[in-house]
N, C-alpha and C positions, 0 to 999 in steps of 0.2 A: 743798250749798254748802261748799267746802273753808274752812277753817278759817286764818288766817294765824297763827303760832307764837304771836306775842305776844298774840293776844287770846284764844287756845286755854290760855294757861298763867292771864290775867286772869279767864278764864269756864270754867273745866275743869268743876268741878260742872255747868256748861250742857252742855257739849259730851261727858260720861259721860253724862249724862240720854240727852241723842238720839241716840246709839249705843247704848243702851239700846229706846230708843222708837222709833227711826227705821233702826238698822242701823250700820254702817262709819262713821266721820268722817274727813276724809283734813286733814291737819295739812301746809302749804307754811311755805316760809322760803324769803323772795326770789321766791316763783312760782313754785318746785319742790317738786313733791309730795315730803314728805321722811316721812312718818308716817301711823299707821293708828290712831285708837281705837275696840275693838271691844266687843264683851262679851263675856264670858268661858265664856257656852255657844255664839253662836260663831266665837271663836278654839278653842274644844274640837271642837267638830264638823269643821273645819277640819283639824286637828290628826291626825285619827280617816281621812286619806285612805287609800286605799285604794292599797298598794303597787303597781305594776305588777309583769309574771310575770320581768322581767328583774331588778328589786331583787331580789323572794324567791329567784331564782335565786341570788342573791351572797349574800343572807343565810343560808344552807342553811349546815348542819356541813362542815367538813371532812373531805374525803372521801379526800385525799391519804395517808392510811395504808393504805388499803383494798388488798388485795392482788387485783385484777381480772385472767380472765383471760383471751382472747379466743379463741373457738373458731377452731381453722385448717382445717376443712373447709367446702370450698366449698358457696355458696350453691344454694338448690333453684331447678331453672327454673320461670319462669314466665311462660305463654302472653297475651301482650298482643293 
């Protein structure tokens, strides 16, 4: 049951209990989901996702000093 702001800020002790007890509470104003209260192991587990291999790509050191350098003999054949 989402929560409307004003009765969520009236009853917070209530509505930390059952995010606590029951999970996620989703907090509206006007009948727009605007808000989440969670608990804090898991907004942490949450927190703890697991990068895809395209972030770690971008997260990686810079590699732009490296002095790289590419062989110019041609490639070996091979029989398909």
């Amino acid at each position: 049951m989402p929560w409307q702001l004003q009765e969520a800020k009236q009853k917070f002790s209530e509505v930390v209990e059952r995010a606590l007890n029951d999970g996620p509470q989703i907090v509206t104003r006007r009948g727009e989901e605007v808000a989440v209260i969670m608990s804090m192991r898991e907004y942490r587990r949450l927190r703890k996702r697991k990068r895809s291999f395209k972030e770690f790509l971008l997260r990686g050191p810079d590699l732009s000093a490296l002095e790289l350098e590419r062989r110019k003999d041609l490639p070996r054949d091979v029989e398909l």
